[in-house]
C-alpha positions as semicolon CSV with decimal commas, in nm:
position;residue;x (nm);y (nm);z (nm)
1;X;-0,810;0,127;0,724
2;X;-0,900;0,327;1,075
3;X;-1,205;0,388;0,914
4;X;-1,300;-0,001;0,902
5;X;-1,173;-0,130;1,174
6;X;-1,367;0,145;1,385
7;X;-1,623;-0,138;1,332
8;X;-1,693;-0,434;1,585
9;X;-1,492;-0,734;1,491
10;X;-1,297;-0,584;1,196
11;X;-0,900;-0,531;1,362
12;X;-0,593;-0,480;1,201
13;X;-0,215;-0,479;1,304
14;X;-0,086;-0,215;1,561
15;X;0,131;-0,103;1,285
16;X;0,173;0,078;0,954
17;X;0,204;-0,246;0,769
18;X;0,311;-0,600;0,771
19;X;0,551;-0,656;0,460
20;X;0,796;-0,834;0,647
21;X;0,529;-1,130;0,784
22;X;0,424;-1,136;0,422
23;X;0,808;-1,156;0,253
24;X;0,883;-1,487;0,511
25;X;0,943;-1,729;0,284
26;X;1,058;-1,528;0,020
27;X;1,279;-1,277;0,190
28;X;1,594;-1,257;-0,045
29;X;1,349;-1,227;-0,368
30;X;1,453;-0,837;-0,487
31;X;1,128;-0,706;-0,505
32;X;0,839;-0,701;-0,405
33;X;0,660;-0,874;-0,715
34;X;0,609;-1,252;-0,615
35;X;0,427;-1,479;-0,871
36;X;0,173;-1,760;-0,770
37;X;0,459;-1,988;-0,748
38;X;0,613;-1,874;-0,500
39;X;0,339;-1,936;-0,269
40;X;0,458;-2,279;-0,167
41;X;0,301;-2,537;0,126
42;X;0,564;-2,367;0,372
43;X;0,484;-2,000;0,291
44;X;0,049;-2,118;0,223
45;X;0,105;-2,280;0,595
46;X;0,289;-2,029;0,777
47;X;0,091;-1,713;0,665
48;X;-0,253;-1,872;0,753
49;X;-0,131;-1,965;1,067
50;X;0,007;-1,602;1,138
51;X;-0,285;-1,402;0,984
52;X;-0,510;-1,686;1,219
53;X;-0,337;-1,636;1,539
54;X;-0,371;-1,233;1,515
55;X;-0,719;-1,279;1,434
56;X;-0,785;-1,459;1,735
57;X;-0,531;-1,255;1,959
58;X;-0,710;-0,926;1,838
59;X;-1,046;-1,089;1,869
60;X;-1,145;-1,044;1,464
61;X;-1,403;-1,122;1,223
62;X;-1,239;-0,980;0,929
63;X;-0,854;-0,835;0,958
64;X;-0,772;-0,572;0,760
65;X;-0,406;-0,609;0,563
66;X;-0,313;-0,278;0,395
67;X;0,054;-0,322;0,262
68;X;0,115;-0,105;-0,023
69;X;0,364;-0,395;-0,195
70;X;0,058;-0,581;-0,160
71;X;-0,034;-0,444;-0,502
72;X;0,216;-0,607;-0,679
73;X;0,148;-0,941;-0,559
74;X;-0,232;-0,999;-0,611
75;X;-0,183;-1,344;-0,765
76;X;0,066;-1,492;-0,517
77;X;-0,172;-1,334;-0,214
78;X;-0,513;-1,536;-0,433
79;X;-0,277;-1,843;-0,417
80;X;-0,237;-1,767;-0,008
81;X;-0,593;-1,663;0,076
82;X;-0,825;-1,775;-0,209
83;X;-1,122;-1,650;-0,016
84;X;-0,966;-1,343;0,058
85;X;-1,185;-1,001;-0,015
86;X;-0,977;-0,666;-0,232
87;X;-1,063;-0,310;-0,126
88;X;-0,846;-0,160;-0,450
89;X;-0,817;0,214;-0,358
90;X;-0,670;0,434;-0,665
91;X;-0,547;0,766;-0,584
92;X;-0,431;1,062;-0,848
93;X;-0,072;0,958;-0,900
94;X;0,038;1,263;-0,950
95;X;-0,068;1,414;-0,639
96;X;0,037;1,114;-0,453
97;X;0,437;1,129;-0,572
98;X;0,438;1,462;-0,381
99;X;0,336;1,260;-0,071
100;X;0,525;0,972;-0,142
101;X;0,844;1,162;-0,162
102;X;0,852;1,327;0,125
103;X;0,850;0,941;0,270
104;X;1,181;0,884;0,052
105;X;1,320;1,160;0,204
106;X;1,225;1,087;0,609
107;X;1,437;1,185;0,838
108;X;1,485;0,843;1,161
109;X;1,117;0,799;1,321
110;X;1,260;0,510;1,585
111;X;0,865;0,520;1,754
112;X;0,751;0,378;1,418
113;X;1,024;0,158;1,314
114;X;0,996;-0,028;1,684
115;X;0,612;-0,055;1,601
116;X;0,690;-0,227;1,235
117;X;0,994;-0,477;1,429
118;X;0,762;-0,665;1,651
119;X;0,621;-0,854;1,350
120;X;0,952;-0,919;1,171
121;X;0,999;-1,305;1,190
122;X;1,332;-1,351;1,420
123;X;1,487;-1,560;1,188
124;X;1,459;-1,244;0,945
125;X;1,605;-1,035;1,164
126;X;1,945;-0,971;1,062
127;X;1,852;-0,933;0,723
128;X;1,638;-0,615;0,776
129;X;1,855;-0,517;1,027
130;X;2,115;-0,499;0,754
131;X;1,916;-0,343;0,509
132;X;1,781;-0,060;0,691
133;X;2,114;0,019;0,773
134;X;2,236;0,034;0,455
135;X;1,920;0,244;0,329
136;X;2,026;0,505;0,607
137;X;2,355;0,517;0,507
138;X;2,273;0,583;0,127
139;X;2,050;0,863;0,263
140;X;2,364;1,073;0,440
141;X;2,544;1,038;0,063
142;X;2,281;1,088;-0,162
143;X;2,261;1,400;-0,376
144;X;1,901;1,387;-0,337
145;X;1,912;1,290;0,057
146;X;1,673;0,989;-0,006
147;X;1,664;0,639;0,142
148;X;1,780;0,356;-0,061
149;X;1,453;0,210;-0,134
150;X;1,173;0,317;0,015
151;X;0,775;0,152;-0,079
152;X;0,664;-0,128;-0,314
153;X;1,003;-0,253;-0,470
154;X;0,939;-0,331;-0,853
155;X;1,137;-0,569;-1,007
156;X;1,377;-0,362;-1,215
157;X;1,362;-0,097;-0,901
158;X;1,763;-0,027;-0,944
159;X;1,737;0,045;-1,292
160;X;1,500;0,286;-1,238
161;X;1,665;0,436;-0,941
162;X;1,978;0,495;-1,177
163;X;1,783;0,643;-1,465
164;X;1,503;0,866;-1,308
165;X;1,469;1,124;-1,071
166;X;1,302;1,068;-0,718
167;X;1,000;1,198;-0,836
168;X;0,991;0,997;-1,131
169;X;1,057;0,725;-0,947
170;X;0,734;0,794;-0,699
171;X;0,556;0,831;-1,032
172;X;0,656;0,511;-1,174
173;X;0,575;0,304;-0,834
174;X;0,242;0,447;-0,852
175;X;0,192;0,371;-1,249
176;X;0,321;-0,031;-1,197
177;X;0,126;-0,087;-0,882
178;X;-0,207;0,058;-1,013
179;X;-0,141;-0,126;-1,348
180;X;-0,044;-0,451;-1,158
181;X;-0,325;-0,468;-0,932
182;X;-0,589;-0,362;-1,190
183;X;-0,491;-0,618;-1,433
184;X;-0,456;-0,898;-1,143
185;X;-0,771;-0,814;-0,990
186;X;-1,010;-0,847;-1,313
187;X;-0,902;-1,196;-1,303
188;X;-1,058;-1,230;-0,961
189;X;-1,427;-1,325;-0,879
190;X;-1,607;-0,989;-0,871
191;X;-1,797;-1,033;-0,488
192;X;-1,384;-1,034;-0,425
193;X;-1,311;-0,669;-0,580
194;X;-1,431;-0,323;-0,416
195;X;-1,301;-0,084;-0,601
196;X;-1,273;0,271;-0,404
197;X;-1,141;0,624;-0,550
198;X;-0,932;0,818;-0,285
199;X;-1,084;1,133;-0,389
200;X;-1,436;1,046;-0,412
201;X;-1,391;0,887;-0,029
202;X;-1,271;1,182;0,120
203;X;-1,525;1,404;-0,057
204;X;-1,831;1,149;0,016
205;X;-1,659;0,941;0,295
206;X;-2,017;0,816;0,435
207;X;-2,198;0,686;0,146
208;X;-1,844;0,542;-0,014
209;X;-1,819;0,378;0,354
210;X;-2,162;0,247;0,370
211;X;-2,049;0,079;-0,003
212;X;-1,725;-0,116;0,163
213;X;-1,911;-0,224;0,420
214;X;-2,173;-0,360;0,232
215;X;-1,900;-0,535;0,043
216;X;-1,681;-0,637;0,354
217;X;-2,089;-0,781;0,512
218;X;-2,047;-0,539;0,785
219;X;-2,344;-0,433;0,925
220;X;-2,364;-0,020;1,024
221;X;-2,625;0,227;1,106
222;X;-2,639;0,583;0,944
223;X;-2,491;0,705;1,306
224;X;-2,226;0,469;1,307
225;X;-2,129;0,587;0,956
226;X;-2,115;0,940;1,086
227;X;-1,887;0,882;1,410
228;X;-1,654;0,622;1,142
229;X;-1,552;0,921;0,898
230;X;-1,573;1,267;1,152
231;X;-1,220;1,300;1,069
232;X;-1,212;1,200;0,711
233;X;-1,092;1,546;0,517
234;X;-1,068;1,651;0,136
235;X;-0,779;1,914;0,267
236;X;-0,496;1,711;0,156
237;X;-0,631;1,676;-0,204
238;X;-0,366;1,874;-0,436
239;X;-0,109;1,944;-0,166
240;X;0,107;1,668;-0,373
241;X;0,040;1,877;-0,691
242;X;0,079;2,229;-0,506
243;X;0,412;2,104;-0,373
244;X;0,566;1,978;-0,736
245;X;0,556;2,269;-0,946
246;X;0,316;2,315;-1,240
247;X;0,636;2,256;-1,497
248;X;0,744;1,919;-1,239
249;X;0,351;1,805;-1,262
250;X;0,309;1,820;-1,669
251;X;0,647;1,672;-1,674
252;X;0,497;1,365;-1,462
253;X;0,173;1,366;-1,631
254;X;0,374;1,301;-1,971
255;X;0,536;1,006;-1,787
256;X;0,240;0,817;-1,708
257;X;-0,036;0,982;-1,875
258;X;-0,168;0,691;-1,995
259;X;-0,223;0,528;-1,639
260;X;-0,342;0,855;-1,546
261;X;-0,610;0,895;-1,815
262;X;-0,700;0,538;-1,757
263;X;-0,820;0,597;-1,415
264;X;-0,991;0,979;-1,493
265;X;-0,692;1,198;-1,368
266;X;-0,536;1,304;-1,616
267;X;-0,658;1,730;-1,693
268;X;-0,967;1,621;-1,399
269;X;-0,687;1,725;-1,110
Protein backbone atom coordinates (compact mmCIF):
# COMPACT_ATOMS: atom_id res chain seq x y z
CA UNK A 1 0.00 0.00 0.00
CA UNK A 2 2.95 2.80 0.76
CA UNK A 3 4.27 1.62 -2.25
CA UNK A 4 1.12 2.91 -4.37
CA UNK A 5 0.12 5.63 -2.87
CA UNK A 6 3.82 7.06 -3.20
CA UNK A 7 2.13 7.90 -6.57
CA UNK A 8 0.34 11.32 -7.44
CA UNK A 9 -3.33 11.05 -6.80
CA UNK A 10 -3.42 7.49 -5.36
CA UNK A 11 -4.05 8.20 -1.13
CA UNK A 12 -5.14 6.01 1.37
CA UNK A 13 -6.32 6.32 5.10
CA UNK A 14 -3.83 7.66 7.80
CA UNK A 15 -4.30 4.36 9.38
CA UNK A 16 -3.62 0.62 9.42
CA UNK A 17 -7.07 -0.12 8.19
CA UNK A 18 -10.64 0.84 8.05
CA UNK A 19 -12.79 -2.30 9.22
CA UNK A 20 -14.86 -0.41 11.40
CA UNK A 21 -16.18 2.27 8.42
CA UNK A 22 -16.69 -0.91 6.46
CA UNK A 23 -18.72 -3.08 9.43
CA UNK A 24 -21.36 0.25 9.78
CA UNK A 25 -24.28 -1.20 8.95
CA UNK A 26 -23.55 -4.50 9.91
CA UNK A 27 -21.73 -4.09 13.16
CA UNK A 28 -23.30 -6.88 15.45
CA UNK A 29 -22.86 -9.57 12.44
CA UNK A 30 -20.05 -12.09 14.27
CA UNK A 31 -17.68 -12.12 11.67
CA UNK A 32 -16.31 -10.71 9.33
CA UNK A 33 -17.91 -12.75 6.32
CA UNK A 34 -20.87 -10.54 4.95
CA UNK A 35 -22.82 -11.89 1.89
CA UNK A 36 -24.13 -9.62 -1.03
CA UNK A 37 -27.21 -9.18 0.92
CA UNK A 38 -26.18 -7.49 3.35
CA UNK A 39 -25.16 -4.67 1.30
CA UNK A 40 -28.44 -2.83 1.59
CA UNK A 41 -29.46 0.98 0.15
CA UNK A 42 -28.36 2.30 3.75
CA UNK A 43 -24.96 0.51 3.94
CA UNK A 44 -24.53 0.99 -0.56
CA UNK A 45 -25.32 4.88 0.45
CA UNK A 46 -23.34 5.46 3.40
CA UNK A 47 -20.03 3.75 2.29
CA UNK A 48 -19.94 5.67 -1.10
CA UNK A 49 -20.49 8.69 0.57
CA UNK A 50 -17.60 7.96 3.16
CA UNK A 51 -15.07 6.39 0.71
CA UNK A 52 -16.21 9.86 -1.58
CA UNK A 53 -15.66 12.40 1.02
CA UNK A 54 -11.98 10.95 1.90
CA UNK A 55 -11.27 10.93 -1.63
CA UNK A 56 -11.92 14.42 -1.97
CA UNK A 57 -10.53 15.43 1.59
CA UNK A 58 -7.19 13.57 0.66
CA UNK A 59 -7.30 14.94 -2.83
CA UNK A 60 -7.48 11.19 -4.69
CA UNK A 61 -7.77 9.64 -7.93
CA UNK A 62 -7.81 6.16 -6.80
CA UNK A 63 -7.90 5.31 -2.77
CA UNK A 64 -6.32 2.49 -1.73
CA UNK A 65 -8.50 0.15 0.94
CA UNK A 66 -6.28 -2.63 2.36
CA UNK A 67 -8.38 -4.35 5.20
CA UNK A 68 -7.34 -7.81 5.66
CA UNK A 69 -11.28 -8.92 6.54
CA UNK A 70 -11.70 -7.48 3.28
CA UNK A 71 -10.94 -10.95 1.93
CA UNK A 72 -13.77 -12.51 3.21
CA UNK A 73 -16.21 -10.21 1.88
CA UNK A 74 -15.42 -9.86 -1.90
CA UNK A 75 -19.05 -10.28 -2.95
CA UNK A 76 -20.73 -7.93 -0.48
CA UNK A 77 -17.71 -5.20 -1.32
CA UNK A 78 -18.75 -6.02 -5.65
CA UNK A 79 -22.35 -5.29 -4.41
CA UNK A 80 -20.86 -1.79 -2.70
CA UNK A 81 -18.37 -0.73 -5.39
CA UNK A 82 -19.17 -2.64 -8.62
CA UNK A 83 -16.48 -0.73 -10.41
CA UNK A 84 -14.14 -1.27 -7.83
CA UNK A 85 -10.43 -2.67 -8.96
CA UNK A 86 -8.72 -6.12 -6.60
CA UNK A 87 -4.97 -6.11 -5.99
CA UNK A 88 -5.21 -9.97 -4.43
CA UNK A 89 -1.75 -10.35 -2.74
CA UNK A 90 -1.06 -14.17 -1.55
CA UNK A 91 1.64 -14.67 0.82
CA UNK A 92 3.23 -18.27 2.08
CA UNK A 93 0.82 -19.04 4.89
CA UNK A 94 3.02 -20.67 6.70
CA UNK A 95 5.50 -18.07 7.05
CA UNK A 96 2.86 -15.56 7.58
CA UNK A 97 1.20 -17.39 10.95
CA UNK A 98 4.63 -16.68 12.52
CA UNK A 99 3.93 -12.97 11.80
CA UNK A 100 0.47 -13.04 12.43
CA UNK A 101 0.92 -14.37 15.87
CA UNK A 102 3.04 -12.23 17.24
CA UNK A 103 -0.07 -9.65 16.41
CA UNK A 104 -2.34 -12.07 18.65
CA UNK A 105 -0.04 -11.76 21.19
CA UNK A 106 0.62 -7.59 21.21
CA UNK A 107 1.24 -6.13 24.06
CA UNK A 108 -1.24 -2.11 24.31
CA UNK A 109 0.13 0.14 21.26
CA UNK A 110 -2.38 3.28 22.39
CA UNK A 111 -0.39 5.51 19.28
CA UNK A 112 -2.02 3.02 16.88
CA UNK A 113 -5.27 2.27 18.39
CA UNK A 114 -5.96 6.37 18.57
CA UNK A 115 -4.94 6.33 14.76
CA UNK A 116 -7.64 3.33 13.94
CA UNK A 117 -10.57 5.42 16.45
CA UNK A 118 -10.85 8.48 14.36
CA UNK A 119 -12.72 6.52 11.66
CA UNK A 120 -14.98 4.48 13.98
CA UNK A 121 -18.57 5.81 13.25
CA UNK A 122 -19.70 7.54 16.77
CA UNK A 123 -22.70 5.76 16.90
CA UNK A 124 -20.34 2.55 16.97
CA UNK A 125 -18.50 3.67 19.54
CA UNK A 126 -19.46 1.94 22.57
CA UNK A 127 -19.56 -1.18 20.91
CA UNK A 128 -15.78 -1.33 20.10
CA UNK A 129 -15.14 0.32 23.07
CA UNK A 130 -16.60 -2.72 24.74
CA UNK A 131 -15.03 -5.17 22.75
CA UNK A 132 -11.55 -4.13 22.90
CA UNK A 133 -11.92 -4.19 26.40
CA UNK A 134 -12.99 -7.41 26.69
CA UNK A 135 -10.21 -8.71 24.12
CA UNK A 136 -7.62 -7.13 26.67
CA UNK A 137 -9.00 -8.66 29.42
CA UNK A 138 -8.98 -12.28 27.85
CA UNK A 139 -5.32 -11.51 27.07
CA UNK A 140 -4.21 -11.06 31.06
CA UNK A 141 -6.09 -14.78 31.56
CA UNK A 142 -5.18 -16.58 28.72
CA UNK A 143 -2.81 -19.54 28.92
CA UNK A 144 -1.48 -18.53 25.71
CA UNK A 145 -1.46 -14.55 26.58
CA UNK A 146 -3.40 -13.78 23.30
CA UNK A 147 -6.15 -11.27 22.52
CA UNK A 148 -9.60 -12.46 22.14
CA UNK A 149 -9.84 -12.12 18.51
CA UNK A 150 -7.48 -10.60 16.70
CA UNK A 151 -7.66 -10.27 12.31
CA UNK A 152 -10.31 -11.39 9.79
CA UNK A 153 -13.07 -13.02 12.06
CA UNK A 154 -14.43 -16.24 10.18
CA UNK A 155 -17.68 -17.25 10.82
CA UNK A 156 -17.22 -20.26 13.08
CA UNK A 157 -14.05 -18.15 14.63
CA UNK A 158 -15.05 -19.46 18.38
CA UNK A 159 -15.12 -22.89 17.42
CA UNK A 160 -11.94 -22.74 16.16
CA UNK A 161 -10.52 -20.73 18.94
CA UNK A 162 -11.73 -23.65 21.33
CA UNK A 163 -10.35 -26.48 19.23
CA UNK A 164 -6.93 -25.25 17.81
CA UNK A 165 -3.93 -23.80 18.95
CA UNK A 166 -2.97 -20.04 18.23
CA UNK A 167 -0.94 -21.04 15.56
CA UNK A 168 -3.39 -23.14 14.05
CA UNK A 169 -5.65 -20.67 14.30
CA UNK A 170 -3.23 -18.03 12.25
CA UNK A 171 -3.01 -20.94 9.84
CA UNK A 172 -6.58 -21.42 9.36
CA UNK A 173 -7.33 -17.46 8.90
CA UNK A 174 -4.83 -17.51 6.27
CA UNK A 175 -6.26 -20.88 4.50
CA UNK A 176 -10.22 -19.34 4.55
CA UNK A 177 -9.24 -15.90 3.46
CA UNK A 178 -7.00 -17.01 0.53
CA UNK A 179 -9.68 -19.66 -0.36
CA UNK A 180 -12.51 -17.03 0.03
CA UNK A 181 -11.07 -14.38 -1.97
CA UNK A 182 -9.73 -16.68 -4.74
CA UNK A 183 -12.96 -18.29 -5.31
CA UNK A 184 -14.92 -14.76 -5.07
CA UNK A 185 -12.61 -13.06 -7.25
CA UNK A 186 -12.77 -15.57 -10.42
CA UNK A 187 -16.28 -14.55 -10.50
CA UNK A 188 -15.19 -10.99 -11.09
CA UNK A 189 -14.45 -9.29 -14.52
CA UNK A 190 -10.74 -9.97 -15.09
CA UNK A 191 -9.51 -5.94 -15.91
CA UNK A 192 -10.93 -6.04 -11.99
CA UNK A 193 -8.31 -8.78 -10.60
CA UNK A 194 -4.37 -8.14 -10.17
CA UNK A 195 -3.16 -10.85 -8.74
CA UNK A 196 0.38 -10.19 -6.85
CA UNK A 197 2.70 -12.90 -4.93
CA UNK A 198 4.26 -11.40 -1.70
CA UNK A 199 7.41 -13.11 -2.39
CA UNK A 200 7.91 -12.44 -5.93
CA UNK A 201 7.22 -8.45 -4.96
CA UNK A 202 9.76 -8.20 -2.54
CA UNK A 203 12.29 -10.12 -4.65
CA UNK A 204 11.34 -8.11 -8.02
CA UNK A 205 9.48 -5.14 -6.35
CA UNK A 206 10.05 -2.82 -9.62
CA UNK A 207 8.89 -4.80 -12.46
CA UNK A 208 5.88 -6.43 -10.12
CA UNK A 209 5.18 -2.53 -9.40
CA UNK A 210 5.35 -1.38 -12.90
CA UNK A 211 2.54 -4.51 -13.40
CA UNK A 212 -0.04 -2.90 -10.61
CA UNK A 213 0.30 0.16 -11.94
CA UNK A 214 -0.37 -0.72 -15.27
CA UNK A 215 -3.41 -2.39 -13.84
CA UNK A 216 -4.42 0.46 -11.33
CA UNK A 217 -3.79 3.09 -15.06
CA UNK A 218 -1.15 4.80 -13.17
CA UNK A 219 1.25 6.27 -15.16
CA UNK A 220 5.26 5.92 -13.78
CA UNK A 221 8.65 6.34 -15.16
CA UNK A 222 11.51 3.73 -14.62
CA UNK A 223 12.89 6.46 -11.90
CA UNK A 224 9.79 6.77 -10.23
CA UNK A 225 9.64 2.96 -9.92
CA UNK A 226 13.07 3.03 -8.35
CA UNK A 227 12.45 5.84 -5.56
CA UNK A 228 8.60 3.77 -5.00
CA UNK A 229 10.32 0.37 -3.80
CA UNK A 230 14.10 1.68 -2.21
CA UNK A 231 12.86 0.20 0.88
CA UNK A 232 11.08 -2.84 -0.34
CA UNK A 233 13.28 -5.95 1.30
CA UNK A 234 13.23 -9.88 0.81
CA UNK A 235 14.80 -9.99 4.62
CA UNK A 236 11.65 -10.86 6.26
CA UNK A 237 11.01 -13.88 3.94
CA UNK A 238 11.22 -17.12 6.33
CA UNK A 239 11.51 -15.26 9.63
CA UNK A 240 7.74 -16.69 10.17
CA UNK A 241 9.12 -20.20 9.34
CA UNK A 242 12.55 -19.66 11.30
CA UNK A 243 10.49 -18.59 14.30
CA UNK A 244 7.93 -21.85 14.33
CA UNK A 245 10.07 -24.70 14.57
CA UNK A 246 10.70 -27.19 11.73
CA UNK A 247 8.36 -29.94 13.75
CA UNK A 248 5.54 -26.65 14.38
CA UNK A 249 5.95 -25.83 10.39
CA UNK A 250 5.28 -29.60 8.94
CA UNK A 251 2.67 -29.76 11.54
CA UNK A 252 0.98 -26.54 9.80
CA UNK A 253 1.82 -27.58 6.39
CA UNK A 254 -0.32 -30.89 7.09
CA UNK A 255 -3.14 -28.51 8.15
CA UNK A 256 -3.53 -26.67 5.07
CA UNK A 257 -1.40 -28.27 2.62
CA UNK A 258 -3.79 -28.25 0.19
CA UNK A 259 -4.20 -24.32 0.14
CA UNK A 260 -0.60 -24.29 0.35
CA UNK A 261 0.13 -26.46 -2.70
CA UNK A 262 -2.59 -24.63 -4.49
CA UNK A 263 -0.80 -21.43 -4.46
CA UNK A 264 3.08 -23.07 -5.03
CA UNK A 265 4.21 -23.12 -1.29
CA UNK A 266 3.98 -26.03 -0.21
CA UNK A 267 8.08 -27.89 -0.20
CA UNK A 268 8.96 -24.28 -2.55
CA UNK A 269 9.52 -22.39 1.11
Amino acid sequence: RDVVTSFNGVETWPCDEINYIIRHGNVRHPSDEFSEQQATTLVKSYLNTTFDKYAKEFGANILVEKTCANSLRVPFLHAVFPDAKYIFIVRDGVDATGSAKLRWTAKLDLAYILEKVRFVPKIDLPYYGLRYFWARLHRFFSKEKRLAFWGPALDNMQAILAKHTLNEVCAIQWQQCVEKSDAALNHLPKDQVCRVQYEAFVRDPKTELARVLQFMGVESTSEQLERAVAGVSAKSLGKGRKSLGKEEVAHLEGLVGKTLSKFGYLNNA
